[in-house]
N, C-alpha and C positions, 0 to 999 in steps of 0.2 A: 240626295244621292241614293240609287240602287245597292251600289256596290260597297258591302263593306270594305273598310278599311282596316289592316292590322294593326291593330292594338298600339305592338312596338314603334312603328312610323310617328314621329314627333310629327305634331300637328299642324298642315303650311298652308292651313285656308286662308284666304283672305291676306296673304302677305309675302313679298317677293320670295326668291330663293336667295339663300348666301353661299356663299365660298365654302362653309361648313358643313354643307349638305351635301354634297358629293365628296363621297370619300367610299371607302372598299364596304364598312360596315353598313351602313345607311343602303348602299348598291344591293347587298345581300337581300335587305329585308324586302325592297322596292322589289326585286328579283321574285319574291316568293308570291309579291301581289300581284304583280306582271302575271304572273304565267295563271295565276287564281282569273282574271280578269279577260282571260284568252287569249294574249299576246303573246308570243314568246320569239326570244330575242333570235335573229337570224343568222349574225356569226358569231363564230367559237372566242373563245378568250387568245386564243396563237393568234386566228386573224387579227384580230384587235391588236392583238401589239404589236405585230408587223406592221400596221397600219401606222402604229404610233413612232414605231421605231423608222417608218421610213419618212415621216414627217422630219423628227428630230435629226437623222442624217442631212435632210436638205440644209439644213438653218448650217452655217456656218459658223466656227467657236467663239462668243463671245459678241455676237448679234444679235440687237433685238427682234422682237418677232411682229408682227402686226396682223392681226385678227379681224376679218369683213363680219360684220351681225349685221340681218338683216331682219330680224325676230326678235324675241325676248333676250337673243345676244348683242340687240342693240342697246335696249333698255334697261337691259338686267343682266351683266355681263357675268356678274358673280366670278372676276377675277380682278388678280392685281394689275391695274393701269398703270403705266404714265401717261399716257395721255391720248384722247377720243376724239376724231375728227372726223366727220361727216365725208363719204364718199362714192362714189359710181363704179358700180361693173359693168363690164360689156360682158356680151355672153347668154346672159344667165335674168332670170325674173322669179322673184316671191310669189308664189301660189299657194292657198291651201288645198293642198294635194295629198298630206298623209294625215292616216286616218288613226285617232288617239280614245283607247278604251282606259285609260286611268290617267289621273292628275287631273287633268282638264275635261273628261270624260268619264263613260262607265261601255260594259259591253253591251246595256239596255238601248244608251244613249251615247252612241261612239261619236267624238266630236271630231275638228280637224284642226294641224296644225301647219306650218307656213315650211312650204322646201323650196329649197334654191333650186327651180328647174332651166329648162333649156328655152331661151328667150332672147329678149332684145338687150334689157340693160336693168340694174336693180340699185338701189340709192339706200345705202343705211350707214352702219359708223366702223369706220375703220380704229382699231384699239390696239396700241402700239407697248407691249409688252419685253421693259424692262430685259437685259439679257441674262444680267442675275435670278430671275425669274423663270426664265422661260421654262428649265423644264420642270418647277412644281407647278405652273399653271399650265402647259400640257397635259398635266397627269388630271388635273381639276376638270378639265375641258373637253376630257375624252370620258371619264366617269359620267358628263351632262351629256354629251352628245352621241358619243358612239354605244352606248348602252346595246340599243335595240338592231343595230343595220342600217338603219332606214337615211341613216347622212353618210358619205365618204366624203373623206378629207381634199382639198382642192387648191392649189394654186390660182391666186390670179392677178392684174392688174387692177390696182386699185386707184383711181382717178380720185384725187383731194381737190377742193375749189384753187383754183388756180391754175389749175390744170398738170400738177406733180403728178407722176402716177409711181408708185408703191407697192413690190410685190407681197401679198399678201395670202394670207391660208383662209379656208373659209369651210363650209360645211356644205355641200350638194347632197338634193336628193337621189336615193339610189333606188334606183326605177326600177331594179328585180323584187326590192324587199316587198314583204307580202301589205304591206302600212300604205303601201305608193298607191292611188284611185286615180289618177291620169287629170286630166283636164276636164273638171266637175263646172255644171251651168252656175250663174252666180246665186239663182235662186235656190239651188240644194246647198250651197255654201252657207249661205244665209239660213236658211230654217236649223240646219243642224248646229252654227255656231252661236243660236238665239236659243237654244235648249240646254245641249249639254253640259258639265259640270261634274269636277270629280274632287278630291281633296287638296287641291293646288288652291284650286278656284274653278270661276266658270271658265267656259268656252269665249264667250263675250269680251271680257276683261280682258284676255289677251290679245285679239283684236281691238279691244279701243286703245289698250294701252300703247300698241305699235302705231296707230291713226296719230295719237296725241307726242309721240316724240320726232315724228316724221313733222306733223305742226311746227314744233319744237324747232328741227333745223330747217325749216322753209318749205318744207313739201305738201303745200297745202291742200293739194288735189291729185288725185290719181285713185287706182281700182279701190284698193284698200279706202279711201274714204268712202267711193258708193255704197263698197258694202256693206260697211259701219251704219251709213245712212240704213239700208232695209235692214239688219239687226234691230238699228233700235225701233224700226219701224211695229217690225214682229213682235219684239218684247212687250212695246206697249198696249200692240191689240191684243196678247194673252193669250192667243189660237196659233200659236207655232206649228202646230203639225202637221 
Protein backbone atom coordinates (compact mmCIF):
# COMPACT_ATOMS: atom_id res chain seq x y z
CA UNK A 1 0.00 0.00 0.00
CA UNK A 2 1.01 3.60 -0.98
CA UNK A 3 -1.12 5.35 1.12
CA UNK A 4 -0.57 5.54 4.74
CA UNK A 5 -2.99 4.63 6.91
CA UNK A 6 -3.92 6.42 10.35
CA UNK A 7 -2.62 5.10 13.07
CA UNK A 8 -5.99 5.24 15.08
CA UNK A 9 -8.11 3.10 12.32
CA UNK A 10 -8.27 -0.55 14.07
CA UNK A 11 -6.70 -2.66 11.49
CA UNK A 12 -9.46 -4.59 8.78
CA UNK A 13 -7.02 -6.10 6.36
CA UNK A 14 -7.71 -9.28 5.41
CA UNK A 15 -11.12 -9.63 7.16
CA UNK A 16 -14.86 -8.72 6.71
CA UNK A 17 -16.39 -5.49 8.20
CA UNK A 18 -18.71 -5.85 11.36
CA UNK A 19 -21.67 -4.05 12.55
CA UNK A 20 -19.06 -2.42 15.07
CA UNK A 21 -17.29 -0.57 12.46
CA UNK A 22 -19.65 1.89 11.63
CA UNK A 23 -20.44 4.05 14.13
CA UNK A 24 -19.93 8.14 14.50
CA UNK A 25 -16.33 7.63 16.08
CA UNK A 26 -14.71 5.21 13.68
CA UNK A 27 -16.57 7.79 10.65
CA UNK A 28 -14.56 10.68 12.12
CA UNK A 29 -11.24 9.05 11.77
CA UNK A 30 -12.02 7.34 8.16
CA UNK A 31 -13.24 11.16 7.45
CA UNK A 32 -9.72 12.50 8.31
CA UNK A 33 -8.16 9.55 5.89
CA UNK A 34 -10.73 10.19 3.15
CA UNK A 35 -9.99 13.61 2.55
CA UNK A 36 -5.76 12.72 3.35
CA UNK A 37 -6.44 10.32 0.25
CA UNK A 38 -8.18 12.99 -2.04
CA UNK A 39 -11.69 11.97 -1.82
CA UNK A 40 -13.84 14.15 -0.09
CA UNK A 41 -17.40 13.47 0.70
CA UNK A 42 -19.97 15.23 -1.64
CA UNK A 43 -22.96 15.98 0.74
CA UNK A 44 -23.32 17.92 3.89
CA UNK A 45 -24.25 16.02 7.10
CA UNK A 46 -28.38 17.96 6.70
CA UNK A 47 -28.50 16.25 3.38
CA UNK A 48 -27.58 13.07 4.82
CA UNK A 49 -30.20 13.03 7.21
CA UNK A 50 -32.95 14.17 5.28
CA UNK A 51 -32.04 11.39 3.28
CA UNK A 52 -32.24 9.29 6.21
CA UNK A 53 -35.17 10.81 7.59
CA UNK A 54 -37.08 10.43 4.39
CA UNK A 55 -36.26 6.78 4.24
CA UNK A 56 -37.61 6.18 7.67
CA UNK A 57 -40.99 8.22 7.11
CA UNK A 58 -41.64 5.78 4.05
CA UNK A 59 -41.55 2.63 6.34
CA UNK A 60 -44.64 2.46 8.09
CA UNK A 61 -44.75 2.07 12.31
CA UNK A 62 -43.94 -1.17 13.24
CA UNK A 63 -42.79 -2.76 9.84
CA UNK A 64 -40.21 -4.62 8.82
CA UNK A 65 -37.79 -3.27 6.31
CA UNK A 66 -36.03 -5.23 3.56
CA UNK A 67 -32.71 -4.36 2.07
CA UNK A 68 -31.70 -5.34 -1.97
CA UNK A 69 -27.29 -6.00 -1.77
CA UNK A 70 -25.95 -6.36 -4.50
CA UNK A 71 -22.16 -6.05 -3.28
CA UNK A 72 -20.49 -6.67 -0.32
CA UNK A 73 -24.32 -5.79 1.06
CA UNK A 74 -24.88 -9.06 -0.25
CA UNK A 75 -22.12 -10.89 1.36
CA UNK A 76 -21.34 -8.84 4.26
CA UNK A 77 -24.32 -7.10 5.21
CA UNK A 78 -22.82 -6.15 8.65
CA UNK A 79 -26.46 -5.70 9.93
CA UNK A 80 -29.01 -7.33 12.17
CA UNK A 81 -31.14 -9.95 9.85
CA UNK A 82 -33.92 -12.09 10.17
CA UNK A 83 -33.78 -13.45 7.28
CA UNK A 84 -31.83 -13.23 3.45
CA UNK A 85 -33.25 -14.40 0.49
CA UNK A 86 -31.92 -14.26 -2.78
CA UNK A 87 -33.70 -11.69 -5.36
CA UNK A 88 -34.07 -9.81 -8.81
CA UNK A 89 -34.55 -6.10 -9.80
CA UNK A 90 -35.72 -4.65 -12.80
CA UNK A 91 -34.44 -1.47 -13.52
CA UNK A 92 -31.15 -1.22 -12.47
CA UNK A 93 -27.55 -3.50 -13.04
CA UNK A 94 -24.18 -3.80 -10.83
CA UNK A 95 -21.40 -2.15 -12.63
CA UNK A 96 -18.04 -1.17 -11.48
CA UNK A 97 -18.54 2.28 -11.96
CA UNK A 98 -17.22 4.22 -8.87
CA UNK A 99 -14.00 4.86 -8.55
CA UNK A 100 -12.32 3.91 -4.72
CA UNK A 101 -8.96 5.80 -3.28
CA UNK A 102 -8.89 4.01 0.23
CA UNK A 103 -10.13 0.63 1.87
CA UNK A 104 -9.88 -1.13 -1.26
CA UNK A 105 -7.55 1.29 -2.99
CA UNK A 106 -5.03 4.18 -2.73
CA UNK A 107 -4.86 7.67 -4.81
CA UNK A 108 -1.62 6.00 -6.59
CA UNK A 109 -3.78 3.04 -7.41
CA UNK A 110 -7.59 4.03 -7.33
CA UNK A 111 -9.56 0.97 -7.59
CA UNK A 112 -13.34 0.33 -8.29
CA UNK A 113 -16.35 -0.42 -6.68
CA UNK A 114 -19.91 -2.05 -7.84
CA UNK A 115 -23.11 0.72 -8.30
CA UNK A 116 -26.37 0.03 -8.77
CA UNK A 117 -26.73 1.75 -12.19
CA UNK A 118 -29.44 2.14 -14.77
CA UNK A 119 -30.06 -1.30 -16.67
CA UNK A 120 -31.81 -4.24 -17.46
CA UNK A 121 -32.21 -6.28 -14.13
CA UNK A 122 -29.68 -7.14 -11.15
CA UNK A 123 -29.76 -10.58 -8.81
CA UNK A 124 -28.48 -10.33 -5.24
CA UNK A 125 -30.05 -10.83 -1.69
CA UNK A 126 -32.91 -9.30 -0.33
CA UNK A 127 -32.47 -8.96 3.81
CA UNK A 128 -35.45 -8.51 5.72
CA UNK A 129 -34.83 -6.40 8.79
CA UNK A 130 -36.63 -7.14 11.83
CA UNK A 131 -39.13 -3.97 12.87
CA UNK A 132 -37.75 -3.59 16.22
CA UNK A 133 -34.58 -3.00 14.52
CA UNK A 134 -35.11 -0.97 11.84
CA UNK A 135 -34.14 2.11 12.91
CA UNK A 136 -30.64 1.27 14.68
CA UNK A 137 -29.83 -0.63 11.57
CA UNK A 138 -30.63 2.33 9.41
CA UNK A 139 -28.50 4.42 11.38
CA UNK A 140 -25.66 1.46 10.74
CA UNK A 141 -26.44 1.43 7.09
CA UNK A 142 -26.20 4.99 6.38
CA UNK A 143 -22.63 5.29 8.43
CA UNK A 144 -21.52 2.27 5.44
CA UNK A 145 -23.08 3.59 2.68
CA UNK A 146 -24.03 7.20 2.46
CA UNK A 147 -20.64 8.42 3.89
CA UNK A 148 -19.32 9.82 0.63
CA UNK A 149 -22.55 10.65 -2.06
CA UNK A 150 -21.66 8.49 -4.31
CA UNK A 151 -25.20 5.94 -3.33
CA UNK A 152 -28.93 7.45 -2.96
CA UNK A 153 -31.29 5.62 -1.31
CA UNK A 154 -33.98 3.82 -3.69
CA UNK A 155 -37.09 1.97 -3.59
CA UNK A 156 -37.78 -0.93 -5.56
CA UNK A 157 -39.50 -4.24 -6.33
CA UNK A 158 -37.87 -6.97 -5.19
CA UNK A 159 -38.58 -10.21 -7.09
CA UNK A 160 -37.96 -13.60 -4.43
CA UNK A 161 -37.91 -17.16 -6.43
CA UNK A 162 -41.32 -17.65 -6.68
CA UNK A 163 -42.02 -14.93 -8.22
CA UNK A 164 -43.29 -12.59 -4.65
CA UNK A 165 -42.16 -9.44 -5.32
CA UNK A 166 -41.31 -7.21 -2.11
CA UNK A 167 -40.83 -3.63 -1.77
CA UNK A 168 -37.51 -3.03 -0.87
CA UNK A 169 -34.75 0.01 -0.21
CA UNK A 170 -31.51 -0.47 -1.84
CA UNK A 171 -28.57 1.78 -2.55
CA UNK A 172 -28.22 3.53 -6.37
CA UNK A 173 -25.43 5.10 -7.90
CA UNK A 174 -25.37 8.79 -7.96
CA UNK A 175 -24.18 9.81 -11.21
CA UNK A 176 -23.36 13.62 -10.23
CA UNK A 177 -20.90 12.33 -7.38
CA UNK A 178 -17.53 13.08 -8.53
CA UNK A 179 -16.58 8.81 -7.67
CA UNK A 180 -19.33 7.99 -10.69
CA UNK A 181 -16.62 7.01 -14.17
CA UNK A 182 -19.77 5.95 -16.32
CA UNK A 183 -19.59 2.76 -18.30
CA UNK A 184 -15.60 1.75 -18.22
CA UNK A 185 -14.49 -1.21 -21.10
CA UNK A 186 -14.14 -4.65 -19.21
CA UNK A 187 -10.51 -4.47 -19.87
CA UNK A 188 -9.85 -1.09 -17.70
CA UNK A 189 -12.05 -2.83 -15.18
CA UNK A 190 -10.02 -5.63 -15.02
CA UNK A 191 -6.28 -4.22 -14.81
CA UNK A 192 -7.34 -1.78 -12.16
CA UNK A 193 -9.32 -4.41 -9.87
CA UNK A 194 -6.12 -6.83 -10.47
CA UNK A 195 -3.81 -3.95 -8.82
CA UNK A 196 -5.41 -2.10 -6.34
CA UNK A 197 -5.50 -2.52 -2.59
CA UNK A 198 -5.91 -0.31 0.45
CA UNK A 199 -6.49 -1.39 4.26
CA UNK A 200 -9.89 -3.30 3.88
CA UNK A 201 -8.06 -5.46 1.46
CA UNK A 202 -7.56 -5.75 -2.23
CA UNK A 203 -9.56 -4.70 -5.08
CA UNK A 204 -9.76 -8.43 -6.23
CA UNK A 205 -11.19 -10.02 -3.09
CA UNK A 206 -14.20 -8.11 -3.37
CA UNK A 207 -14.79 -9.10 -6.71
CA UNK A 208 -14.21 -12.75 -6.08
CA UNK A 209 -15.99 -12.49 -3.04
CA UNK A 210 -19.34 -11.14 -4.90
CA UNK A 211 -18.54 -14.07 -8.02
CA UNK A 212 -18.38 -16.79 -5.17
CA UNK A 213 -21.87 -15.91 -3.35
CA UNK A 214 -23.66 -15.30 -6.52
CA UNK A 215 -22.19 -19.18 -7.12
CA UNK A 216 -23.50 -19.68 -3.73
CA UNK A 217 -27.35 -18.86 -4.66
CA UNK A 218 -27.12 -20.27 -8.35
CA UNK A 219 -25.86 -17.50 -10.54
CA UNK A 220 -23.22 -19.29 -12.10
CA UNK A 221 -22.45 -17.06 -15.11
CA UNK A 222 -22.85 -13.73 -15.99
CA UNK A 223 -20.45 -10.39 -16.33
CA UNK A 224 -19.02 -10.44 -13.00
CA UNK A 225 -17.78 -14.04 -13.62
CA UNK A 226 -15.84 -12.96 -17.06
CA UNK A 227 -14.26 -10.51 -15.33
CA UNK A 228 -13.22 -12.57 -12.28
CA UNK A 229 -12.08 -14.91 -15.12
CA UNK A 230 -9.23 -11.75 -16.77
CA UNK A 231 -8.43 -10.70 -12.99
CA UNK A 232 -7.14 -13.67 -12.26
CA UNK A 233 -5.83 -14.03 -15.50
CA UNK A 234 -3.80 -10.52 -14.87
CA UNK A 235 -2.78 -11.49 -11.33
CA UNK A 236 -1.16 -14.58 -12.34
CA UNK A 237 0.93 -13.15 -15.41
CA UNK A 238 2.29 -10.30 -12.69
CA UNK A 239 2.22 -7.40 -15.58
CA UNK A 240 -0.96 -5.78 -14.56
CA UNK A 241 -0.24 -2.57 -16.01
Amino acid sequence: MSDATPTELPPSLGRLLERADFNADRLQLIAKAWAASGEQPFIGDVERANLLEGVRSAIAPGSDLWVFGYGSLMWNPAIKTAESRKARISGYTARFCLSIRMGRGTKEQPGLMLGLDEGESCIGMAHRVAAEDVDSELTVLWFREMFSGAYLPVWVDAEMDGGKKQRAMTFAVNRKNPRYEGILNEETIARRIALAEGFIGTNRDYLFRTVSHLNGIGVMDGPLHGLAARVTELTKEGNQA
